[in-house]
N, CA, C and O atoms as a Tripos MOL2 file, in Angstrom:
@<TRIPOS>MOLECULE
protein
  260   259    65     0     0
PROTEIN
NO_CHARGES

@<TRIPOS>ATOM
      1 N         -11.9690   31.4190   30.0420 N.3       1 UNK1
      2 CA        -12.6850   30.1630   29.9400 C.3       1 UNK1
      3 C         -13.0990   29.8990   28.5010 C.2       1 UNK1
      4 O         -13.1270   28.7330   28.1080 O.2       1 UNK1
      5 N         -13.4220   30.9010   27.6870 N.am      2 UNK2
      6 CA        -13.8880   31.0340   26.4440 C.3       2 UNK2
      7 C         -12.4540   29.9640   25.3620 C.2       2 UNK2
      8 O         -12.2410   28.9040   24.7750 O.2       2 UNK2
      9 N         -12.0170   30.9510   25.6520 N.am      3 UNK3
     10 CA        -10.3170   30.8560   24.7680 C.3       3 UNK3
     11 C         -10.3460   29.5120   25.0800 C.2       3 UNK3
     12 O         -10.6110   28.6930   24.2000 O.2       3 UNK3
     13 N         -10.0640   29.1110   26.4310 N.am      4 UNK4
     14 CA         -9.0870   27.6270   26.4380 C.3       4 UNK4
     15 C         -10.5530   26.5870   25.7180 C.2       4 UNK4
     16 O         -10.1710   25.7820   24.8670 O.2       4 UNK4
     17 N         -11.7100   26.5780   25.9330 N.am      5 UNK5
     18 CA        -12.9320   25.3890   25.7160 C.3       5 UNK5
     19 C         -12.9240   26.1400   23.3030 C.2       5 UNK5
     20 O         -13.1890   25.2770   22.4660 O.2       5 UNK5
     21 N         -12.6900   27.2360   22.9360 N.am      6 UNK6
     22 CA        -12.6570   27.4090   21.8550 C.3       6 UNK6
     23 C         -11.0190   26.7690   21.0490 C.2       6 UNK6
     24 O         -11.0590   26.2300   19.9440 O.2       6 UNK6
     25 N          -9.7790   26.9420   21.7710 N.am      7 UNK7
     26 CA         -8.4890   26.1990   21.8280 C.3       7 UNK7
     27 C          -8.5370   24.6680   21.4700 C.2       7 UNK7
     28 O          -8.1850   24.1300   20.4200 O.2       7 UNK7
     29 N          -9.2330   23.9180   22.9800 N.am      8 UNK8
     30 CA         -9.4870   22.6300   22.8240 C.3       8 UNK8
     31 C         -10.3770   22.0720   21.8160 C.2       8 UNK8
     32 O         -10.1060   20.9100   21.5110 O.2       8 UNK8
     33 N         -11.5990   22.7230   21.0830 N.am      9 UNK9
     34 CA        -12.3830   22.0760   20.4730 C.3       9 UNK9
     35 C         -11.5890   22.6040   18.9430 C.2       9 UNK9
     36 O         -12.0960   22.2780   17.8690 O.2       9 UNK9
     37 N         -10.7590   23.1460   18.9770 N.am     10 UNK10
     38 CA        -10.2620   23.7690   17.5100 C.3      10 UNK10
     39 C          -9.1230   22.7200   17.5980 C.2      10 UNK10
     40 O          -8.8490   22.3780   16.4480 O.2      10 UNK10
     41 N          -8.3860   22.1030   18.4660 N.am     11 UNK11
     42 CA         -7.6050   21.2230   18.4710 C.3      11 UNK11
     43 C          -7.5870   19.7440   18.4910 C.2      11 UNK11
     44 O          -6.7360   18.9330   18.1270 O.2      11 UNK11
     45 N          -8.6980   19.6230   18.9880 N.am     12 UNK12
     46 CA         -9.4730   18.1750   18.4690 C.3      12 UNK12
     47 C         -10.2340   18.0450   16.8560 C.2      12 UNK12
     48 O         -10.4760   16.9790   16.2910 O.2      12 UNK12
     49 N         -10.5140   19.3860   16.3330 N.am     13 UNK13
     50 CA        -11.2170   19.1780   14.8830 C.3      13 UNK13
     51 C          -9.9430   19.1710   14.3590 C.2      13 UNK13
     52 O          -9.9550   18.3250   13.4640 O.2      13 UNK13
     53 N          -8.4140   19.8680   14.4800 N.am     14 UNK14
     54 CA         -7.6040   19.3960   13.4830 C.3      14 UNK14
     55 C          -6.7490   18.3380   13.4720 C.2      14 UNK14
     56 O          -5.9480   18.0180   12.5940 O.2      14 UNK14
     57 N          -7.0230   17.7270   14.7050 N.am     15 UNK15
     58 CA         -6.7070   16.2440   14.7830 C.3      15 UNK15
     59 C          -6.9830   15.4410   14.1200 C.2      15 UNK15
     60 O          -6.2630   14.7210   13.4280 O.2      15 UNK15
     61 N          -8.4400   15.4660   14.2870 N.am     16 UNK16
     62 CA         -9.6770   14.9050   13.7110 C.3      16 UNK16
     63 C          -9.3570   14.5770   12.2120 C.2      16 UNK16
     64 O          -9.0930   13.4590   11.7700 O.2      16 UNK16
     65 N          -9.4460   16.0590   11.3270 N.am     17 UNK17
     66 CA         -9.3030   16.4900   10.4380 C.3      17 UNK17
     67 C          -7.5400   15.6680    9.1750 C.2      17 UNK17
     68 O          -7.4820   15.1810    8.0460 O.2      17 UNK17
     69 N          -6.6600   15.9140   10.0990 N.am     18 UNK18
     70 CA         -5.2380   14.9390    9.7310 C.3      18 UNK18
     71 C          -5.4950   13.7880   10.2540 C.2      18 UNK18
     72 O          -4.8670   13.0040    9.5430 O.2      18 UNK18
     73 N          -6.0380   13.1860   11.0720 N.am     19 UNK19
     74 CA         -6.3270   11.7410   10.9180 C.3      19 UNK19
     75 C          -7.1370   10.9900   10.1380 C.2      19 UNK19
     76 O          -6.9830    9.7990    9.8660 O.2      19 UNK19
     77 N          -8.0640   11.7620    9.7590 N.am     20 UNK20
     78 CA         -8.8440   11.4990    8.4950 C.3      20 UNK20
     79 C          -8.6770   11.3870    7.1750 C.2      20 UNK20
     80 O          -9.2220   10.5110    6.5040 O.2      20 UNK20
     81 N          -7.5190   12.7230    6.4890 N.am     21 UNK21
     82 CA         -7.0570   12.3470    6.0570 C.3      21 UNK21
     83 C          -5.7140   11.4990    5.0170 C.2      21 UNK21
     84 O          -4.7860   11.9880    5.6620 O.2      21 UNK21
     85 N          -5.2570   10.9550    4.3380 N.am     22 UNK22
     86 CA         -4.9610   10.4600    3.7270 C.3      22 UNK22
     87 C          -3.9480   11.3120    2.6870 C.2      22 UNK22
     88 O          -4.4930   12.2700    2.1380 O.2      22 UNK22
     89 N          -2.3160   11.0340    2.3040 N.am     23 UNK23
     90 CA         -1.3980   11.3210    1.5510 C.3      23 UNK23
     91 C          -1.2460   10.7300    0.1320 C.2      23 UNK23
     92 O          -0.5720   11.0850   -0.8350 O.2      23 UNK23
     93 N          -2.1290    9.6750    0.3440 N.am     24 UNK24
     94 CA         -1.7370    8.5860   -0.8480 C.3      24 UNK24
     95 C          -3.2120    9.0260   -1.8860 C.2      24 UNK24
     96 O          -4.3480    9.3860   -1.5790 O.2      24 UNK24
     97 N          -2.5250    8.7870   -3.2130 N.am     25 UNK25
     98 CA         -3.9080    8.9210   -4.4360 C.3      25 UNK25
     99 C          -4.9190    8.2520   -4.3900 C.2      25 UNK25
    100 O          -4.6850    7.0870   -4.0680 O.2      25 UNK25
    101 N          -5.8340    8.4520   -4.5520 N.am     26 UNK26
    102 CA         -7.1210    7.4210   -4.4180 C.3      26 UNK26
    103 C          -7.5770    6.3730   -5.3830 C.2      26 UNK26
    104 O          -8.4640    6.8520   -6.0900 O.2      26 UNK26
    105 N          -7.3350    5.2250   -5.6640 N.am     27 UNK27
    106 CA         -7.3550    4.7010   -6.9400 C.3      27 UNK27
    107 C          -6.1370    4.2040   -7.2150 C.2      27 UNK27
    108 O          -6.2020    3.0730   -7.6970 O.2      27 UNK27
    109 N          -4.4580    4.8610   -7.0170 N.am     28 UNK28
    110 CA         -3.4190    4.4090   -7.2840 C.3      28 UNK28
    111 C          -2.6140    3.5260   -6.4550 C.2      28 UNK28
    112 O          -1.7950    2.6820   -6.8180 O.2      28 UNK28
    113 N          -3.0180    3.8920   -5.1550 N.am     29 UNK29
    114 CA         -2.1300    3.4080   -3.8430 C.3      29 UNK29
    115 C          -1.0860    4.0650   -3.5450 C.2      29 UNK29
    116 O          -0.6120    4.9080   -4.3070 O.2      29 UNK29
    117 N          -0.5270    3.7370   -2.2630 N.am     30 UNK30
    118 CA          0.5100    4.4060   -1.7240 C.3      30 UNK30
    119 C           1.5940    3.7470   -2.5150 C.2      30 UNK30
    120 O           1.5790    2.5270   -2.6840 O.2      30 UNK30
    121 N           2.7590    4.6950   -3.1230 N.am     31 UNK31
    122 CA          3.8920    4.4960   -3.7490 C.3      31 UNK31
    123 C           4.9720    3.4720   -3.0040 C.2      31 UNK31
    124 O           5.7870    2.7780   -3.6120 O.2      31 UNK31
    125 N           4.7620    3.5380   -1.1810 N.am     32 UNK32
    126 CA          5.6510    3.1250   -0.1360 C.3      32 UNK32
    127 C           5.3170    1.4080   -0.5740 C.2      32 UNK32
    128 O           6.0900    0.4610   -0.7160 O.2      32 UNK32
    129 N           4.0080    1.4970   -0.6900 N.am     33 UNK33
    130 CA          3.1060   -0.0820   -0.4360 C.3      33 UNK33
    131 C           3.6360   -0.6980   -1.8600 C.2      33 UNK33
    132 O           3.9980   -1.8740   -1.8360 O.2      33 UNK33
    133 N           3.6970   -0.0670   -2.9510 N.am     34 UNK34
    134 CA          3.8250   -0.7160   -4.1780 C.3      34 UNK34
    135 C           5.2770   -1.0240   -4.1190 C.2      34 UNK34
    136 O           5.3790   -2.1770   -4.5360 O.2      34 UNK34
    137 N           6.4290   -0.5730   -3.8120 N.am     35 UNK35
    138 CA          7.5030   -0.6200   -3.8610 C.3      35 UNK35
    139 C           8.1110   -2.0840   -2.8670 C.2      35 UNK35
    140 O           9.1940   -2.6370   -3.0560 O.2      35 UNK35
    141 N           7.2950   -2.3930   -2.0340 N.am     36 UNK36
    142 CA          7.0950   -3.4380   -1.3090 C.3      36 UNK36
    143 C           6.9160   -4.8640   -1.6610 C.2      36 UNK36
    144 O           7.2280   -5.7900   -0.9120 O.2      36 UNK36
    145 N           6.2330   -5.0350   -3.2100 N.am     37 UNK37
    146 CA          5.9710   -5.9630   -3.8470 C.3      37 UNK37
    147 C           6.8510   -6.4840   -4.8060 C.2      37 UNK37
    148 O           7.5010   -5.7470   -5.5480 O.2      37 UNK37
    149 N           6.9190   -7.7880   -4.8410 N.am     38 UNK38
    150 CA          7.5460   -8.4550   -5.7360 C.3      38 UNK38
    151 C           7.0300   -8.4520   -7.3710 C.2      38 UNK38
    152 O           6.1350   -9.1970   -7.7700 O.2      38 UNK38
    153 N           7.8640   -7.3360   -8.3690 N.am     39 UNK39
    154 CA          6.6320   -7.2700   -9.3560 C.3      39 UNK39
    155 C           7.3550   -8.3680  -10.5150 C.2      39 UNK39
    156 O           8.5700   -8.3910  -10.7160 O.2      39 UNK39
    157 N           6.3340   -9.2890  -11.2450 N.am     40 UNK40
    158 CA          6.1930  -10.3520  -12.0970 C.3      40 UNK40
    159 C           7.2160   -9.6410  -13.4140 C.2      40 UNK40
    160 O           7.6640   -8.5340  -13.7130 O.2      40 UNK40
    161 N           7.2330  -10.6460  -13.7920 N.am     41 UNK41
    162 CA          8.2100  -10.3190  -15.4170 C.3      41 UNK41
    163 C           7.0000  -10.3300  -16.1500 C.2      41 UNK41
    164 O           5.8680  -10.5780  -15.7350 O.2      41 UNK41
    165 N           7.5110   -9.9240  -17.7050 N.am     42 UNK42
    166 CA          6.7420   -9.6130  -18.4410 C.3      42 UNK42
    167 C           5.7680  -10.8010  -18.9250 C.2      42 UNK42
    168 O           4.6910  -10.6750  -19.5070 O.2      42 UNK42
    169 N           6.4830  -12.1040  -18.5000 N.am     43 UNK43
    170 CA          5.3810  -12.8130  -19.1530 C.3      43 UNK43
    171 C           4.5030  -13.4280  -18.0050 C.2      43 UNK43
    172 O           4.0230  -14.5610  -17.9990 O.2      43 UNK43
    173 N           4.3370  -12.0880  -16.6550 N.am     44 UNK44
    174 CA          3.2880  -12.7730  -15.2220 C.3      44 UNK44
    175 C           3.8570  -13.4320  -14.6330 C.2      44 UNK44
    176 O           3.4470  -13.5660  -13.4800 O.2      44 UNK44
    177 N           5.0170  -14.1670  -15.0050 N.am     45 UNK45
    178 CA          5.7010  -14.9730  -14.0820 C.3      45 UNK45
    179 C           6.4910  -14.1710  -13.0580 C.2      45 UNK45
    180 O           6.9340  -13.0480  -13.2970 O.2      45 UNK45
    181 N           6.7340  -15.2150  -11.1830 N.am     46 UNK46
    182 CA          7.1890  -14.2990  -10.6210 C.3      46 UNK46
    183 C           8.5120  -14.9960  -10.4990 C.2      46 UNK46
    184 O           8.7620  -16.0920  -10.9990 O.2      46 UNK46
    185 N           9.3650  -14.2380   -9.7650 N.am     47 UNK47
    186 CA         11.1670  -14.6600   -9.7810 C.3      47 UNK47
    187 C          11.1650  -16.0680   -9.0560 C.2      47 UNK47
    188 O          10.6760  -15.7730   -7.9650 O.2      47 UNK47
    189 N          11.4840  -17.7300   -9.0200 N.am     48 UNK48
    190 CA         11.4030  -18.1590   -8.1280 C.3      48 UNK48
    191 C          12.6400  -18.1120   -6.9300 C.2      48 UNK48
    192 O          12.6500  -18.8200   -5.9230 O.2      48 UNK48
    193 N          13.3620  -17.4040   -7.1900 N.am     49 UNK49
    194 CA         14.7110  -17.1940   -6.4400 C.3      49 UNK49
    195 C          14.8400  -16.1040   -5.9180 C.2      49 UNK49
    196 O          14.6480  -14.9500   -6.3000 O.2      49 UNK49
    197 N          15.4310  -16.8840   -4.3560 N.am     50 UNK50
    198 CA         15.4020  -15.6900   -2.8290 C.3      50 UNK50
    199 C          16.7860  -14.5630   -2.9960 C.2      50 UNK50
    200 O          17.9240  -14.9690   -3.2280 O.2      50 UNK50
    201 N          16.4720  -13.2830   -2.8490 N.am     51 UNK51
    202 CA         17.7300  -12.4420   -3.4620 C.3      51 UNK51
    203 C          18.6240  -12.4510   -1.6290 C.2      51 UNK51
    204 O          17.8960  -12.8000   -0.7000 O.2      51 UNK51
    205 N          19.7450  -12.1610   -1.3730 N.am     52 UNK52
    206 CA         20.3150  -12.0290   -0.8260 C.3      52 UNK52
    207 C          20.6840  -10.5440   -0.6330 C.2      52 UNK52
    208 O          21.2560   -9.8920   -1.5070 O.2      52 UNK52
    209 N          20.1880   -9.8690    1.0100 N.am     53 UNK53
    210 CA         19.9120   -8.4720    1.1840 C.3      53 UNK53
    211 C          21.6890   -8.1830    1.0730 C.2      53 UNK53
    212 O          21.9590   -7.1500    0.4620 O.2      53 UNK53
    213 N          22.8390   -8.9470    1.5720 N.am     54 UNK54
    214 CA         24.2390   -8.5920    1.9860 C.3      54 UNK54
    215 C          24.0810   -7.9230    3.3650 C.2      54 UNK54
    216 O          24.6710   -6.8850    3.6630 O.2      54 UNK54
    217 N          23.0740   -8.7230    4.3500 N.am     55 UNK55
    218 CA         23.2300   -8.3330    5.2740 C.3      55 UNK55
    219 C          24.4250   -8.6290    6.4300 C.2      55 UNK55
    220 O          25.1520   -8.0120    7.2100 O.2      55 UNK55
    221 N          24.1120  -10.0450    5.9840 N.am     56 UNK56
    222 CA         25.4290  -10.6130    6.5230 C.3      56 UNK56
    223 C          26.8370  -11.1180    5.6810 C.2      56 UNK56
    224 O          26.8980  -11.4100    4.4870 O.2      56 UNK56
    225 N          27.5950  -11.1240    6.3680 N.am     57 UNK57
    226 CA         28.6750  -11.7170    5.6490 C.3      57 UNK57
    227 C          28.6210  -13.2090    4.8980 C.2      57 UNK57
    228 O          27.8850  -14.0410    5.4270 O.2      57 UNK57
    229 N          29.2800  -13.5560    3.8200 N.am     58 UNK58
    230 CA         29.0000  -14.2790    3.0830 C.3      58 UNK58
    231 C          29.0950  -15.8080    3.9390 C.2      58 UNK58
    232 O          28.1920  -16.6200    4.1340 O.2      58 UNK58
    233 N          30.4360  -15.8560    4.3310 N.am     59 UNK59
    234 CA         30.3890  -16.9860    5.5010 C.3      59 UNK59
    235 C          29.2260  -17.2070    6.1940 C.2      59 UNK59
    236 O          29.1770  -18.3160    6.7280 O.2      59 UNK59
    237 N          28.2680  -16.4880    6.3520 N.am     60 UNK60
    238 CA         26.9990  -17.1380    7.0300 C.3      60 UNK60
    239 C          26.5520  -17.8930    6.0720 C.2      60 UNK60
    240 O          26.3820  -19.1100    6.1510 O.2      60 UNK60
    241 N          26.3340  -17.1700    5.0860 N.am     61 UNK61
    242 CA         25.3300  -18.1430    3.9250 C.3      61 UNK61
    243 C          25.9060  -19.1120    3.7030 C.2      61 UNK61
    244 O          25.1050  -19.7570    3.0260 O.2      61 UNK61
    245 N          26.9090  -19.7700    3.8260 N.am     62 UNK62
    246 CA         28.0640  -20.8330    3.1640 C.3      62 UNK62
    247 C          27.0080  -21.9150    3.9130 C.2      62 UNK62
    248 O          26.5270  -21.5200    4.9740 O.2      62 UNK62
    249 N          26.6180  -23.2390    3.4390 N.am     63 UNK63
    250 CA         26.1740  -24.7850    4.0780 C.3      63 UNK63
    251 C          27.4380  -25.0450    4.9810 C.2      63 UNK63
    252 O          28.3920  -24.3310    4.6710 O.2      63 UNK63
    253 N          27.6220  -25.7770    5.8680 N.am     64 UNK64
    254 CA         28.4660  -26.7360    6.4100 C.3      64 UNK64
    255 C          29.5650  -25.6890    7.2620 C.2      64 UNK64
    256 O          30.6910  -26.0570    7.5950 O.2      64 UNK64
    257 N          29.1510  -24.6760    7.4690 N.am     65 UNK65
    258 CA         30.4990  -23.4050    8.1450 C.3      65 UNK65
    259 C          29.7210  -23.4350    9.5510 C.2      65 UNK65
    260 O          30.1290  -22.7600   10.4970 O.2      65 UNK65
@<TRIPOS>BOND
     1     1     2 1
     2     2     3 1
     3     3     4 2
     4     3     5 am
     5     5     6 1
     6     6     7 1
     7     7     8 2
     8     7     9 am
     9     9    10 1
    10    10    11 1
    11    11    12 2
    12    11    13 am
    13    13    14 1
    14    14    15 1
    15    15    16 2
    16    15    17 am
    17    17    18 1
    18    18    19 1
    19    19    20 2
    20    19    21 am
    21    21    22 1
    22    22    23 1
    23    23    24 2
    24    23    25 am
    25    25    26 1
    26    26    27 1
    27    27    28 2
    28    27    29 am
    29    29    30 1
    30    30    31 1
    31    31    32 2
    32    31    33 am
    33    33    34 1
    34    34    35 1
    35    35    36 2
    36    35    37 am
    37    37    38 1
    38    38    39 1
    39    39    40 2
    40    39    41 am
    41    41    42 1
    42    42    43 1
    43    43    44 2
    44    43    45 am
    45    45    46 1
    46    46    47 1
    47    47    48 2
    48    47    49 am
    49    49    50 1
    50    50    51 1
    51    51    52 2
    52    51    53 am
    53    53    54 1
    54    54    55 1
    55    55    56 2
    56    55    57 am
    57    57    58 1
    58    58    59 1
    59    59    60 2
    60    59    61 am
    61    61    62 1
    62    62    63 1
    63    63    64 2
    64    63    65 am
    65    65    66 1
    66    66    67 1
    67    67    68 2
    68    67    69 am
    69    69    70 1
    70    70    71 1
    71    71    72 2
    72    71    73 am
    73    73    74 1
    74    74    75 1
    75    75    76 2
    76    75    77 am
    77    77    78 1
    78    78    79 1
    79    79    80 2
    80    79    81 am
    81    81    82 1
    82    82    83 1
    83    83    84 2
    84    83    85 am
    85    85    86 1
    86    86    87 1
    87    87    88 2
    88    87    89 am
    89    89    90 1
    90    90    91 1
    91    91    92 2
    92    91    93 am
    93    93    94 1
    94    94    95 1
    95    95    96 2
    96    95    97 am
    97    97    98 1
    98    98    99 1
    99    99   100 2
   100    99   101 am
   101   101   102 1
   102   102   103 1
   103   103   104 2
   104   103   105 am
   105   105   106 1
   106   106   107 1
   107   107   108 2
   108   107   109 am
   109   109   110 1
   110   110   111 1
   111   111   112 2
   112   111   113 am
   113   113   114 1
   114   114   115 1
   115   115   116 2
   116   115   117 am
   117   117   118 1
   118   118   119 1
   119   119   120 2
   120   119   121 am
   121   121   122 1
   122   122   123 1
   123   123   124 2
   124   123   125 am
   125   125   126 1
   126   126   127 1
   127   127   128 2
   128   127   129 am
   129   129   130 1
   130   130   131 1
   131   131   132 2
   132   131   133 am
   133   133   134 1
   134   134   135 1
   135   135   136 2
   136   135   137 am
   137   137   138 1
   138   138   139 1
   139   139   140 2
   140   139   141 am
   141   141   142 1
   142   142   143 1
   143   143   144 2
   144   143   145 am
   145   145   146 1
   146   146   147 1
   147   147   148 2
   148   147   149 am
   149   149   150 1
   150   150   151 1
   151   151   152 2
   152   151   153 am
   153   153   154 1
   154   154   155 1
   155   155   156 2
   156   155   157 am
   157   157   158 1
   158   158   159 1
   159   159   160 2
   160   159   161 am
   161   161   162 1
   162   162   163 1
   163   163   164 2
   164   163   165 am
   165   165   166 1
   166   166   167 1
   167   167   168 2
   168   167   169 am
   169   169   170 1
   170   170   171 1
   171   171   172 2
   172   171   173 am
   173   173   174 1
   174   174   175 1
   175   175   176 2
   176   175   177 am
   177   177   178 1
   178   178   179 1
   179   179   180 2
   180   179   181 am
   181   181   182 1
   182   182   183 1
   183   183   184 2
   184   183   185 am
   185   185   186 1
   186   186   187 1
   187   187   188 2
   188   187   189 am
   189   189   190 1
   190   190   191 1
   191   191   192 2
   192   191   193 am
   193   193   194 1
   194   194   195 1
   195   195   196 2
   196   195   197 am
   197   197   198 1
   198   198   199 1
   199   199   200 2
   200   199   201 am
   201   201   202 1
   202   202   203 1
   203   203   204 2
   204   203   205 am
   205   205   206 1
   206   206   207 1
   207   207   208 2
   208   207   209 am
   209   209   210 1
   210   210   211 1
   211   211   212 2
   212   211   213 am
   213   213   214 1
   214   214   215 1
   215   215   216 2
   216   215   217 am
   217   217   218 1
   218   218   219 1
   219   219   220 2
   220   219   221 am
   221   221   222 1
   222   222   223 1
   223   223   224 2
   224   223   225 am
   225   225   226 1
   226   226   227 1
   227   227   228 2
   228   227   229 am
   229   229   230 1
   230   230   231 1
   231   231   232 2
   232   231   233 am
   233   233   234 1
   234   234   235 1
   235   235   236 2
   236   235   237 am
   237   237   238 1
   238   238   239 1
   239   239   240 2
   240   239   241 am
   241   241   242 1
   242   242   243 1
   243   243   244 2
   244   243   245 am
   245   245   246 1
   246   246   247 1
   247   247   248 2
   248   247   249 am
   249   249   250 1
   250   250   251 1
   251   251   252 2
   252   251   253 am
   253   253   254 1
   254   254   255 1
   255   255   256 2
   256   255   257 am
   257   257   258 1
   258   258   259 1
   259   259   260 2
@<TRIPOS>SUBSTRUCTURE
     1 UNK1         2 RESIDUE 1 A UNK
     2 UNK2         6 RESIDUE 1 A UNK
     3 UNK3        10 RESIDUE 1 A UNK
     4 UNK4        14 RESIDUE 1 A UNK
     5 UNK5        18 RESIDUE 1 A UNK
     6 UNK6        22 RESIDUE 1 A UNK
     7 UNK7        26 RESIDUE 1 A UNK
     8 UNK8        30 RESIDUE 1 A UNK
     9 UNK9        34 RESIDUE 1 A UNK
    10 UNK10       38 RESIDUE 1 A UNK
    11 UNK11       42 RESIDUE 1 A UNK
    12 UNK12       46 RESIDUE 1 A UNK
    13 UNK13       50 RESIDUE 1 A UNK
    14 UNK14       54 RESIDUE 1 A UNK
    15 UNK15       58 RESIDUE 1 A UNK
    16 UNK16       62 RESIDUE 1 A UNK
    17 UNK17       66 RESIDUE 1 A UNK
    18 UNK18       70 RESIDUE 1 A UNK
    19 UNK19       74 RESIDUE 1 A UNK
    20 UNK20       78 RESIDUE 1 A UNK
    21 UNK21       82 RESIDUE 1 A UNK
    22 UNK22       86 RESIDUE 1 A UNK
    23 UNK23       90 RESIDUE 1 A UNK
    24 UNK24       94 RESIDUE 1 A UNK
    25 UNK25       98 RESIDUE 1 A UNK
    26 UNK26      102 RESIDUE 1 A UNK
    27 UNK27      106 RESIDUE 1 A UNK
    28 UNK28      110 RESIDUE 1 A UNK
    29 UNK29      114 RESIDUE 1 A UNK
    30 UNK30      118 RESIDUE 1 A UNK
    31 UNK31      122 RESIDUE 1 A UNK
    32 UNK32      126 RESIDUE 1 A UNK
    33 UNK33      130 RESIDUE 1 A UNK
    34 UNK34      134 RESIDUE 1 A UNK
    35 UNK35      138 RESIDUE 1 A UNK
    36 UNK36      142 RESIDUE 1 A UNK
    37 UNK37      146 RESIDUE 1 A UNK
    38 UNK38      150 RESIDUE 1 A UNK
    39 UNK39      154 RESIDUE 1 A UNK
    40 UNK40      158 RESIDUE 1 A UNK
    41 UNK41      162 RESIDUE 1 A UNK
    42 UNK42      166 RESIDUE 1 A UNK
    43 UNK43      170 RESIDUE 1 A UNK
    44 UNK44      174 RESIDUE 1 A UNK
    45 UNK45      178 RESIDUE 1 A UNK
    46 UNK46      182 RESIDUE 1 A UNK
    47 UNK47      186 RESIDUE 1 A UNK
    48 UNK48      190 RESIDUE 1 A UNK
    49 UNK49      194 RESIDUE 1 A UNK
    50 UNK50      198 RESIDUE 1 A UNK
    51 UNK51      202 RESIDUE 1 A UNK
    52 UNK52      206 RESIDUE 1 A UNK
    53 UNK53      210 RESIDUE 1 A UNK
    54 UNK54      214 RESIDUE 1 A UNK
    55 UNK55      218 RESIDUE 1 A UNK
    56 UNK56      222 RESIDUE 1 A UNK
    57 UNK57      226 RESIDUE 1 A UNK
    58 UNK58      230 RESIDUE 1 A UNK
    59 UNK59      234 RESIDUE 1 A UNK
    60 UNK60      238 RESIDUE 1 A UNK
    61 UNK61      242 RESIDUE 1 A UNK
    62 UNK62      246 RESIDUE 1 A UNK
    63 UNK63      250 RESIDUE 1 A UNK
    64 UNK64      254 RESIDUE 1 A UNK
    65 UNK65      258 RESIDUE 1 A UNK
């Protein structure tokens, strides 16, 4: 009875414990999140033009097909 109620409460604190915390630097942000953003040119300006992933074949993108 000991074991399994000392088991369970040791397995909820390291739950606890990795849900709490955190992989990413404190102050810098997560590397995943920054890579996500559209970053500005040097003079702050941002791109106004939509890039094309090549997800689809070009014939989709074509007007009037």
């Amino acid at each position: 009875m000991k074991k399994s109620l000392f088991l369970l409460v040791f397995g909820i604190g390291a739950v606890t414990i990795l849900l709490s915390t955190s992989s990413c630097n404190r102050g810098s942000g997560c590397p995943m999140n920054d890579s996500a953003h559209v970053q500005p040119d040097k003079k702050g300006n941002y791109p106004r033009s939509k890039t094309k992933s090549g997800l689809f074949p070009k014939g989709v993108y074509k007007k009037g097909k």
